[in-house]
Structure formats: C-alpha cells, structure tokens
LUMLOLUM-837200 format. One record per residue (C-alpha): x, y, z; residue number from 1; residue in one letter. Coordinates in Angstrom, 3 decimals, decimal comma. Example, Ala and Ser with C-alpha at 12.3 -4.5 7.8 and 13.67 -1.06 7.14 Angstrom:
<sites>
12,300_-4,500_7,800_1_a
13,670_-1,060_7,140_2_s
</sites>
This chain:
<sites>
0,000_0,000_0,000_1_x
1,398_3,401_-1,174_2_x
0,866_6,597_-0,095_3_x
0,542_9,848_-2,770_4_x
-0,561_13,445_-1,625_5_x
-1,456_16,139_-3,924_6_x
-1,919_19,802_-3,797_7_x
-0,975_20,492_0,001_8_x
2,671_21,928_1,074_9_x
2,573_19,353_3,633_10_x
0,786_16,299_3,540_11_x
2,217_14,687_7,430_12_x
-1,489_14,321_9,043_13_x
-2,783_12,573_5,869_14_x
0,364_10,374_5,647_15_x
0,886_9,165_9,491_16_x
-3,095_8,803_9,611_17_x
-2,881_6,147_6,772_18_x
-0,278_4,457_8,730_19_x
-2,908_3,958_11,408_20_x
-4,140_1,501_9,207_21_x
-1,215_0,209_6,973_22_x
1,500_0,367_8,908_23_x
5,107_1,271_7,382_24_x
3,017_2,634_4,412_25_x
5,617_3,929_1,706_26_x
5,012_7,573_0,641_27_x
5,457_8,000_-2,634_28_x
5,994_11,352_-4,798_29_x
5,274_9,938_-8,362_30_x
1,664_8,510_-8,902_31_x
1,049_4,800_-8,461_32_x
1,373_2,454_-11,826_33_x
-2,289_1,138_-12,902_34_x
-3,860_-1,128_-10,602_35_x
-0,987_-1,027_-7,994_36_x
-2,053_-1,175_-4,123_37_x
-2,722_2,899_-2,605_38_x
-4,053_5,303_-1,121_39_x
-4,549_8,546_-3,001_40_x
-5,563_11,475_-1,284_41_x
-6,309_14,849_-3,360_42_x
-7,049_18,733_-2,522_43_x
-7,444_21,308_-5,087_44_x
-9,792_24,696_-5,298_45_x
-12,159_22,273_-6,137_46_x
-12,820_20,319_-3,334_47_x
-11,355_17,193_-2,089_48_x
-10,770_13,258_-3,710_49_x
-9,250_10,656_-1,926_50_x
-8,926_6,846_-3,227_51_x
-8,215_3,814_-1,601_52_x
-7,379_0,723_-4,156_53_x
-6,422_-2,514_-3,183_54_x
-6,630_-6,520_-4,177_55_x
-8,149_-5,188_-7,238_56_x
-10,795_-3,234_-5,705_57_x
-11,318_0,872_-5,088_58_x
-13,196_3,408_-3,784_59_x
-13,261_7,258_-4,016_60_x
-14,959_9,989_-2,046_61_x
-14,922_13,655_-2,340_62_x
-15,902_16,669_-0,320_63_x
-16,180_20,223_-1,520_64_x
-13,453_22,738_-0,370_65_x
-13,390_23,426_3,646_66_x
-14,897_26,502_4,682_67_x
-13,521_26,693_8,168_68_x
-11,395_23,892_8,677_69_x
-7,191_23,699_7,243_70_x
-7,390_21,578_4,169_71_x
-4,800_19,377_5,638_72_x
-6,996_18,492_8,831_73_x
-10,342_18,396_6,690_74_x
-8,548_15,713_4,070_75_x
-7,349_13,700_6,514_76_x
-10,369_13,371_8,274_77_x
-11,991_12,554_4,633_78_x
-8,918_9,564_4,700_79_x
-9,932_8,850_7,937_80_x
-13,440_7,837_7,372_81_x
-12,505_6,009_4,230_82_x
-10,138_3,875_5,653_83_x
-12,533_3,352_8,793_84_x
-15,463_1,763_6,163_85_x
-12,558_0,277_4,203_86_x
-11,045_-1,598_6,973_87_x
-13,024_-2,165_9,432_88_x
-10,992_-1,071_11,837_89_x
-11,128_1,836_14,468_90_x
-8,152_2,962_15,927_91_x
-8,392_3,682_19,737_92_x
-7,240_7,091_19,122_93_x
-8,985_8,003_16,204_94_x
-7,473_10,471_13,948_95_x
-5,050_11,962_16,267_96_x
-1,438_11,473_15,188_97_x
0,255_13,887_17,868_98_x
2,355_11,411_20,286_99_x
1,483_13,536_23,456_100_x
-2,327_13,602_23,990_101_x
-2,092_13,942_27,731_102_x
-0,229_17,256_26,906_103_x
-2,950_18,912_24,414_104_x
-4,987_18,428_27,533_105_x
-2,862_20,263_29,735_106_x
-2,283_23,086_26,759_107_x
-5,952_23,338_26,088_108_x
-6,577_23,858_29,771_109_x
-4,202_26,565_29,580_110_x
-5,408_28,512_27,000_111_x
-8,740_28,923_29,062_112_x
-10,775_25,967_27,185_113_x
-13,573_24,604_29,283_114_x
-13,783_20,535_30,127_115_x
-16,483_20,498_27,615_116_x
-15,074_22,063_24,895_117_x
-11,787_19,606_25,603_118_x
-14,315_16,762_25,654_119_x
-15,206_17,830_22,604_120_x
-11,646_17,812_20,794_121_x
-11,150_14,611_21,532_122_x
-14,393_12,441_21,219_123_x
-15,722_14,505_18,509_124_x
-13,191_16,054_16,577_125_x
-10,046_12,972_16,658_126_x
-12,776_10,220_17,447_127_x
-10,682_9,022_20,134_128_x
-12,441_6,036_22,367_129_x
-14,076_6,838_25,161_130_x
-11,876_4,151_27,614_131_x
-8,043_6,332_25,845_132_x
-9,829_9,644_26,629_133_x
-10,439_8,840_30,321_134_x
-7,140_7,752_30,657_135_x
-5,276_10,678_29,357_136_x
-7,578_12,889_31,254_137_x
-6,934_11,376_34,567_138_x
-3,114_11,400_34,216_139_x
-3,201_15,059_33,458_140_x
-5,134_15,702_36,725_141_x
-2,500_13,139_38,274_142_x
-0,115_15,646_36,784_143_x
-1,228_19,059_37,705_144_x
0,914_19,116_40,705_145_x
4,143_17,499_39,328_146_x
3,933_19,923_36,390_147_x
3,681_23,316_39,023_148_x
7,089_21,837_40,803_149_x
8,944_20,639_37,258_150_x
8,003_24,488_35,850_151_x
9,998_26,547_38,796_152_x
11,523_28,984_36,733_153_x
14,708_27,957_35,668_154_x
14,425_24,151_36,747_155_x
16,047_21,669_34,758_156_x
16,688_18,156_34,860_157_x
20,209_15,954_34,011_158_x
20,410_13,113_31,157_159_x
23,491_11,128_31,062_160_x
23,082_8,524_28,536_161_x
25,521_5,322_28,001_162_x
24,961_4,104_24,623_163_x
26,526_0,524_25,486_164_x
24,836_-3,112_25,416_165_x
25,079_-6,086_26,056_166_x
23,679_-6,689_22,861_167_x
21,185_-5,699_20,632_168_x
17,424_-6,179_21,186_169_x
15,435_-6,721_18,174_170_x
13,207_-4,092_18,569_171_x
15,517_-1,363_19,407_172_x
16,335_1,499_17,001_173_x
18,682_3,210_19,580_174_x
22,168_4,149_19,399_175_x
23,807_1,612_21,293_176_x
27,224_-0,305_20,991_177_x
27,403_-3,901_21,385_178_x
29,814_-4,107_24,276_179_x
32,037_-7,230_23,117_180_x
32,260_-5,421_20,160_181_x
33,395_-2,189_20,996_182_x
34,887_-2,659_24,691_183_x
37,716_-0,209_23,584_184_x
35,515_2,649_23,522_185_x
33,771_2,588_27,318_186_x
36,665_4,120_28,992_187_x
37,460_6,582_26,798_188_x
33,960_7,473_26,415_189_x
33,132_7,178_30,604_190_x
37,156_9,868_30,996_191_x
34,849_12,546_28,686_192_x
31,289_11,927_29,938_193_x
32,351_13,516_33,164_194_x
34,361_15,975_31,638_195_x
31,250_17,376_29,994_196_x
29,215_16,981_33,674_197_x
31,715_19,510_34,259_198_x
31,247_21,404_31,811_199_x
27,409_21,347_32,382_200_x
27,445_22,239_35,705_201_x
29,621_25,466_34,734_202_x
26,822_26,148_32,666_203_x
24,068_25,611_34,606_204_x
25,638_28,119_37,157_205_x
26,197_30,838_34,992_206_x
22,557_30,578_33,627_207_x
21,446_30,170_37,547_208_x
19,897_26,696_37,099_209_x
18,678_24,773_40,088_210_x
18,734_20,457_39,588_211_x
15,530_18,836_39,861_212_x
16,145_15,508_38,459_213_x
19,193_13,135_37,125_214_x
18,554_10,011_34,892_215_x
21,383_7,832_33,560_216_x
19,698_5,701_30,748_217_x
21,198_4,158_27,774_218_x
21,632_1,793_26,239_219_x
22,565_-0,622_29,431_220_x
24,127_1,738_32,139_221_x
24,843_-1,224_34,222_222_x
26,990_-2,603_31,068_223_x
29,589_-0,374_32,784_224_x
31,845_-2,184_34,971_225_x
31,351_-1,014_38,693_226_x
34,725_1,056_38,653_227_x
33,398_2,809_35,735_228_x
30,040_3,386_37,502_229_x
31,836_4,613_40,574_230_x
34,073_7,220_38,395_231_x
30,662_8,364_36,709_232_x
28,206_8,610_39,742_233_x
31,282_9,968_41,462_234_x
31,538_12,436_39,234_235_x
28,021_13,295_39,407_236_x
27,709_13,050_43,238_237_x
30,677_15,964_43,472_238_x
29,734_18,006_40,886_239_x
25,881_18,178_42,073_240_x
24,123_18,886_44,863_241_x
22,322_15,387_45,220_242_x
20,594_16,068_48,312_243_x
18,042_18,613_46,698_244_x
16,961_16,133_43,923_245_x
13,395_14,966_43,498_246_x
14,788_11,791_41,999_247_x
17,917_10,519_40,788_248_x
17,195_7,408_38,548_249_x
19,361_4,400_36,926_250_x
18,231_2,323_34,597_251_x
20,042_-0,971_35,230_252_x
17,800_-2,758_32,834_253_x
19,108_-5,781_31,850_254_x
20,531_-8,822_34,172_255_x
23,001_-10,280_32,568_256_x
25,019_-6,983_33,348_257_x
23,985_-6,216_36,733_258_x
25,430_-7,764_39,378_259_x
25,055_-7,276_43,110_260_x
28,465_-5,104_43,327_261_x
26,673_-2,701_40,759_262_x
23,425_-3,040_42,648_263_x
25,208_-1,626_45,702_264_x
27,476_1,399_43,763_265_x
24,335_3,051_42,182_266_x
22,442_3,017_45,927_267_x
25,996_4,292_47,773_268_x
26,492_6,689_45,015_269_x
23,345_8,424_45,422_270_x
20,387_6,807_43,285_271_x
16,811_6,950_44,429_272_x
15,336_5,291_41,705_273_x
16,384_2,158_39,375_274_x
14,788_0,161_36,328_275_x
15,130_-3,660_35,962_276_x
13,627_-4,612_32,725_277_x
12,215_-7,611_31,708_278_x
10,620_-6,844_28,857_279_x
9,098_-10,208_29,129_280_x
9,013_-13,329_31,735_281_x
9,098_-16,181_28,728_282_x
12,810_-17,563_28,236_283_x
10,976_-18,090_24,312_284_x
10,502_-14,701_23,554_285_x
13,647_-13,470_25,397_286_x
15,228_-15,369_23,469_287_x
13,320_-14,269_19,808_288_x
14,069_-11,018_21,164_289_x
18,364_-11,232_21,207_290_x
18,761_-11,088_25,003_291_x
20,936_-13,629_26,806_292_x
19,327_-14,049_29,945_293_x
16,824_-15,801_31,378_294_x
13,531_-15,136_33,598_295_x
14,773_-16,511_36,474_296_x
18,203_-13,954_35,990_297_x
15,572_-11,301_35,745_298_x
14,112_-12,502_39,327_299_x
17,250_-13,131_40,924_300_x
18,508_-9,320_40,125_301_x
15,067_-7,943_41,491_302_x
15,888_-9,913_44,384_303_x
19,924_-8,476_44,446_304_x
18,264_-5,148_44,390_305_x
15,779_-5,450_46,892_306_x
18,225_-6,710_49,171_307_x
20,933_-3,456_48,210_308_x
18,613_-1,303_49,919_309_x
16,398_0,021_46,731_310_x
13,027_1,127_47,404_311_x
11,674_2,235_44,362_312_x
11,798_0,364_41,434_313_x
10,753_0,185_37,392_314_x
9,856_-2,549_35,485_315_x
9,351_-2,473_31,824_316_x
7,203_-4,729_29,602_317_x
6,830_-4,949_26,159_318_x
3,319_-5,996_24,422_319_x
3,478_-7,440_20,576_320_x
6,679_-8,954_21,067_321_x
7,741_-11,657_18,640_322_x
6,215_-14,739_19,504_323_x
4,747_-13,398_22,703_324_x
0,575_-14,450_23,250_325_x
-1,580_-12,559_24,644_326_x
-1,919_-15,196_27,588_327_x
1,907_-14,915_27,453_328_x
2,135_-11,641_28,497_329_x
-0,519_-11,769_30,775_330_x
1,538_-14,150_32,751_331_x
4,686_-11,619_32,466_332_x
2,391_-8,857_34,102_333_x
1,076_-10,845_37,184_334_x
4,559_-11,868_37,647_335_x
5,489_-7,860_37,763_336_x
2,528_-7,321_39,604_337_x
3,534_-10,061_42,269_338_x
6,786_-8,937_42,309_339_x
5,648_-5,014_43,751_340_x
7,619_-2,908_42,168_341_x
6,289_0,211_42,470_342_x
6,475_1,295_39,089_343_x
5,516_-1,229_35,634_344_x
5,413_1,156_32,736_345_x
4,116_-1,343_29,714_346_x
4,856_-0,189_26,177_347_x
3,591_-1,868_22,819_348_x
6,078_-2,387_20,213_349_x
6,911_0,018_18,129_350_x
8,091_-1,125_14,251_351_x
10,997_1,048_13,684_352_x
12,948_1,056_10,713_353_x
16,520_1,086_12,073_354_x
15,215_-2,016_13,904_355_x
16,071_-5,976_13,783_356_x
12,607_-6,883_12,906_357_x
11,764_-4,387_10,572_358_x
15,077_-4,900_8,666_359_x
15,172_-8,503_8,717_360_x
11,290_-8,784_8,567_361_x
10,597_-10,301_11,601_362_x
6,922_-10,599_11,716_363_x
5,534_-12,387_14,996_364_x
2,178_-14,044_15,150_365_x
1,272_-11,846_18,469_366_x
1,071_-8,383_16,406_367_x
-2,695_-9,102_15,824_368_x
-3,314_-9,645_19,572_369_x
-1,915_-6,329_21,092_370_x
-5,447_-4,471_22,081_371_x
-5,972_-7,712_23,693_372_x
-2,672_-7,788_25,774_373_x
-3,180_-3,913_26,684_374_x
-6,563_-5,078_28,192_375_x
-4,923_-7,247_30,705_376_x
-3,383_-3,776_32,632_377_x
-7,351_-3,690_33,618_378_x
-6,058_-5,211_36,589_379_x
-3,020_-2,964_37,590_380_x
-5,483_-0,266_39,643_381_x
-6,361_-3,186_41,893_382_x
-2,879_-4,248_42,426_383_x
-2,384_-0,562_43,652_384_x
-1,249_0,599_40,409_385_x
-2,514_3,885_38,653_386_x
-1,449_5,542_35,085_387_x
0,976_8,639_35,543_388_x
2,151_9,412_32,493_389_x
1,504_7,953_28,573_390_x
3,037_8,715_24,974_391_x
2,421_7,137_21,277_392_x
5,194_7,150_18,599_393_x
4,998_6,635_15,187_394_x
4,634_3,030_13,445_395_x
3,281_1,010_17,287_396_x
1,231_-1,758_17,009_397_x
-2,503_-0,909_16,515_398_x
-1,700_2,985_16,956_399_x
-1,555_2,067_20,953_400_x
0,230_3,671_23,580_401_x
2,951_3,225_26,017_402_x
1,586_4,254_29,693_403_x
4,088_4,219_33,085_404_x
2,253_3,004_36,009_405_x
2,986_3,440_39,452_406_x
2,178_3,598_43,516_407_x
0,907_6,653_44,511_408_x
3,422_9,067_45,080_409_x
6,223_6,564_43,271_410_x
5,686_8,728_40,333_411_x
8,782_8,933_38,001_412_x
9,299_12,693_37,813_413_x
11,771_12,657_34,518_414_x
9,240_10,832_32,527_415_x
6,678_13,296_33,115_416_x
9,046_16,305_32,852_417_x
10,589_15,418_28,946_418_x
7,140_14,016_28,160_419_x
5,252_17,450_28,772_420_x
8,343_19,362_28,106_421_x
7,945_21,673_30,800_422_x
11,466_22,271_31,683_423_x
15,358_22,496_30,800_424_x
16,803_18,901_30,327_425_x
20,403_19,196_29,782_426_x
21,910_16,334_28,323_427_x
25,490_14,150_28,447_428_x
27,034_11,848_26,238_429_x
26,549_10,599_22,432_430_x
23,362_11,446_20,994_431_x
22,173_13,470_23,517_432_x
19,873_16,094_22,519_433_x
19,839_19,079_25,264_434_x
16,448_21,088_25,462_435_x
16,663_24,564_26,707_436_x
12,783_25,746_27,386_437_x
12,497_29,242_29,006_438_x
10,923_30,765_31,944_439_x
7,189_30,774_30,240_440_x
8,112_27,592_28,568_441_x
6,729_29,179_25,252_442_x
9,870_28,578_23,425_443_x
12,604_25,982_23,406_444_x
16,165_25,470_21,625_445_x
17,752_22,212_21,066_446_x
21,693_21,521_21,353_447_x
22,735_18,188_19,947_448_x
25,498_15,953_20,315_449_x
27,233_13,543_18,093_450_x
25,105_10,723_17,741_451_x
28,168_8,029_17,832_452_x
30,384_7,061_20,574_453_x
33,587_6,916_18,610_454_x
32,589_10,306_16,555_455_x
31,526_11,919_20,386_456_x
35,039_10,873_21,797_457_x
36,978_12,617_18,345_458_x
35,089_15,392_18,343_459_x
34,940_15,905_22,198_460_x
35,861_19,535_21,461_461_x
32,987_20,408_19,184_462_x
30,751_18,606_22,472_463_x
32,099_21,078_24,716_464_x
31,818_24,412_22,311_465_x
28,599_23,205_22,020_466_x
27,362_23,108_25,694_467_x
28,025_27,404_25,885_468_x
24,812_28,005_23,923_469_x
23,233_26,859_27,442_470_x
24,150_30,207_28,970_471_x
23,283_32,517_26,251_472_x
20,332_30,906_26,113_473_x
19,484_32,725_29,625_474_x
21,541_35,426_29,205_475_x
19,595_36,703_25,574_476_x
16,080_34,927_26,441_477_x
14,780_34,325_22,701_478_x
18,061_31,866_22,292_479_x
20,652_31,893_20,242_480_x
</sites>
C-alpha cells in the first residue's frame, strides 16, 4: 500500500493517519502504476478526492473545499473515514497522530478551554475512544501538581546517557554499541562523559539553574563495569548537589550486566530510583528477542536489588513482542505485579525502521493480539497501580500507547518532565539532545550531540563548544 498526496505543502497528518491503518506505508511522490495497491488522497480549489485501491478493488470519495477547517486536517479526516469503512478497523485514538495527547490536555486547559469544549476535541473532533480519553484525562489531573514543581523557573533536569549493550534487542532502534564489540571505547567514552558533567554544571551556574532531576539511561548503564560506575556517579555526586533532587534514577535494565556489586554502587552513590527490565518473563521470547538471559536472571537481580537497599523500582514490559501471546504476556504482568515494584510502565512495540525486525522482517504471530494484551493492565489499579504518564510514537502496534504506572506518590518525575516538556533537560554523552525551554516555557532550543560514541570521543571539542549556547540561552532569552 502506497501513499501519494497532492496539492498540500505538507501532507504529514494525511500520511501518518494512513499508517494507522497500513502500517510502514511507503510515501510516494510519483503517482502509483495502474492497478498497484494505494491510497490517493487529493485537494485542489475544487474540493477534495481521496482513493483507496487494493486486491483489485477501489473506492473514491470527495468533499467540496473546507470553509472553516485547514485543508490538511479536513482531508485527513476525509482519509480517515474512508479507511474506517474500508477496513473495518477503528483505531483507539482516532485520527489523532500527535504522540502527546495527555499534553494537548494540559495546553488546552491553559489557554482557558472549558472541560467540555476539551471533551469535545477529543471524542468529537479525533474520534478518540471513550476508555483512551479517560485515561489521558486522569493522568493530566495526576499531573497538575508534578507539572507546578517541574516548571519553577529555571528548573532543569540531568540526562546522562551510556549508549553501550550487552547486545542488541530486536526491537531497538537506539544508538547503542554492542559491548564485546566495541569494549575499547567505554573508557574513553566514561574519561569525557564527566568531563562534559563539568562542563554542564559550569553552565548551569552561569545561567542560575537549580537540579531537579538526574537520569542515567542508555543503552545498558549497568553494562559499565562497577569502577566505571563509581568514576561516573562519582563524578556526578561531586559536581551536584544530590541532596536537593526529586529523583535521581538508573536504569540498570538488563541482568546479565547487573550484578550485586553494581546493585550496591548506584544506591551508595546516590540513586533513588532504578529500572530492571524484563521486557518479558518467557525464556521463548527473550530469546526471539536477542537477550541472553533468562527469567529466572531477571528474578534473581530484582531480588539483588531489593536486598541493596532500593526502594523504588521500574519494570518495563513490552506488548506485541515476537512470539509473545496474549496469555503470554498476561503471565509476564502478574509476575510484575507479584513482584511489587512500584512502578511497571508497559509499552507496545513500536516497528521502527533502524530495527532488527523491521530490517530482517521479523513478523511475529502476536502483532494481531496487542489491544488484547493492553486489556490485561485492567487489573493494575487493583494491584495498587494507577497511570501517571503515557506517549504514542509513530509506526506502534494498533496505533496504541505506552503508559508508566505506578504507587501513589512513586511517580517517576523525569518521565513526566521530557514528556510534557515543561522544563530544561540538559543532556550528556553521544546522541544526547539538550532542550533549553524558558521561563514561560513558550519557546525551546535544542543543542545536539554527536550521535556516535567513537565520533563523540573525536570530536569531544565540538561537544564542549557546544554546551556554551546553554548560557546565552538565559543570558539573551529568545536563544541563540
């Protein structure tokens, strides 16, 4: 099924709606050869033609030119109903295609809009279910008060990011280094990490930034060795003032690189929070999935953890992965659940093209089954669970969601913060992407890093020119 798009400068709505039904959709700029598979959508001044062919078969509607409504919006809601007789299907959000629902809610709120009119936006206007539009509406009141504290004027949060595995998960599109592979370059990469926390912190100083929140993610953090951990955290813990932190999380995700030694640097060194991943309980699908460890690892290291003193802990779980069932991972989320950790934030697999499965065209059988494996978190409120924060991306399963759940008051601060982008994150490390967001949080400037270890370690110098827009960012207001 292609994708072709006349007569608009910009045709992204139209395009990443059709996706909600034919996922990984080409879009194509030349018009598709007779009888070929597509979707054709059409505006010109006069009116509006979309076509849907496929197996032989086609269909056309038209409208007449919008009177109020943007001719993007009112085509793609013409594609939308198409594709929704076409199909059969009705995606859970409707037409909405933004990846951050829960914050239109908060924006809408403050511009002034009433509940109703919100109600409206979404049920109405994007045709979003009833059961997604509760959801997002009660983790925005969940919210409220996070958002006030994350929005201090000048506030701003730490990233440090390790871009080091183990190995490679199928699904994942992120820059990471397989660690047998390219051993060489942790050192070298850990000596200037912290020089840039330096570097950061003389930033933050001169701009007059006060530290909210630190996460080290990855990658596999843990796929440090513990000296390497204790030069980083060390770094961190002198640089920082840890003791007027919200939260100060590690993810130590995966077991077969996190031992009890490492267990016990991150909680001396200063971290309040950690993630153990599973992903998944089944040794099957870890194993579809590239990781070399098994459930019981995962249950031993929760166990390690416990027992180095951590009290708050994430667990992440995947729904659609290959091979996976839908009783499958319901059997992966009462073992979380029995478990207590007292966060489980459960995403749905996202097909993304710098991915293992999408490149190799790994197509599980359980891809059919995700609504039905979502349905299962039903019974995470009774466990003492309740939704805190909840994103889309392009290209997941079913156009679904990935929603972090946790005890009250175990909400993970970060993930709300970057989410709503309500304040300054300041990143470290190779593909970092820093976000400067002013007082009013109106406007925001990014400041990127080199996206690969080995060109982030040659280029260290660029990294740390780089880091002095942070300061005149402050110090001129509209950025630089």
């Amino acid at each position: 099924m292609k994708i072709y798009i006349t007569g608009l400068p910009s045709g992204y709505d139209v395009e990443h709606l059709v996706r909600l039904f034919y996922p990984m959709a080409p879009l194509t700029l030349t018009p598709p050869a007779e009888g070929e598979d597509c979707l054709w959508a059409a505006f010109d001044p006069e009116g509006l033609t979309v076509t849907v062919r496929e197996g032989g078969r086609s269909k056309t509607v038209a409208a007449p030119p919008p009177a109020e409504e943007s001719p993007e919006f009112a085509l793609a809601s013409l594609t939308y109903g198409l594709l929704r007789e076409w199909t059969g299907l009705r995606p859970p959000w409707g037409k909405m295609t933004g990846v951050r629902p829960v914050r239109l809610i908060h924006d809408k709120r403050a511009a002034g809009w009433s509940e109703e009119a919100i109600d409206r936006l979404f049920l109405e206007r994007f045709d979003c279910s009833q059961e997604k539009y509760r959801m997002a509406k009660a983790i925005a009141d969940l919210q409220e008060p996070i958002l006030r504290r994350g929005a201090e004027p000048k506030a701003y949060s730490l990233y440090i990011g390790i871009p080091f595995c183990p190995s490679r998960c199928s699904y994942c599109s992120f820059v990471s280094c397989n660690l047998d592979r390219d051993r060489k370059l942790v050192q070298p990469y850990v000596d200037c990490l912290c020089r840039e926390l330096e570097a950061i912190r003389a930033e933050a100083d001169a701009a007059g930034l006060q530290l909210q929140t630190v996460y080290i993610g990855g990658g596999t953090p843990t796929s440090l060795s513990a000296a390497q951990l204790r030069q980083l955290m060390g770094t961190v813990r002198d640089l920082f003032p840890l003791e007027r932190l919200d939260e100060y999380t590690v993810e130590a995700g995966r077991p077969d690189c996190t031992d009890a030694e490492k267990l016990a640097v991150l909680k001396e060194y200063g971290a309040t929070r950690i993630s153990i991943n599973p992903q998944t309980f089944s040794d099957e699908v870890l194993a579809n999935i590239g990781r070399r460890h098994s459930a019981r690892d995962i249950l031993d290291c929760y166990a390690a953890a416990r027992a180095a003193g951590h009290t708050d802990i994430n667990m992440d779980l995947i729904a659609g992965l290959p091979g996976d069932t839908v009783e499958g991972f319901a059997r992966s989320l009462r073992t979380a659940i029995e478990l207590g950790p007292e966060n489980i934030t459960v995403h749905t697999l996202t097909l993304k093209r710098a991915s293992r499965i999408v490149m190799e065209d790994q197509e599980g059988n359980a891809y059919a089954d995700v609504a039905a494996m979502l349905d299962k978190c039903s019974g995470l409120p009774a466990a003492g669970y309740r939704p805190y924060y909840l994103y889309r991306q392009k290209n997941t399963l079913q156009n679904l969601e990935n929603v972090g759940w946790s005890k009250p008051g175990k909400e993970g601060y970060y993930n709300i913060y970057i989410m709503e982008e309500v304040q300054t994150i300041l990143s470290a490390g190779a593909g970092g992407s820093t976000k400067l967001v002013d007082a009013a949080g109106r406007r925001m400037q990014r400041i990127f890093n080199f996206k690969y270890p080995n060109e982030y370690i040659q280029r260290f110098d660029e990294v740390l020119a780089r880091k002095k827009g942070v300061a005149a960012f402050y110090d001129h207001d509209l950025g630089t």
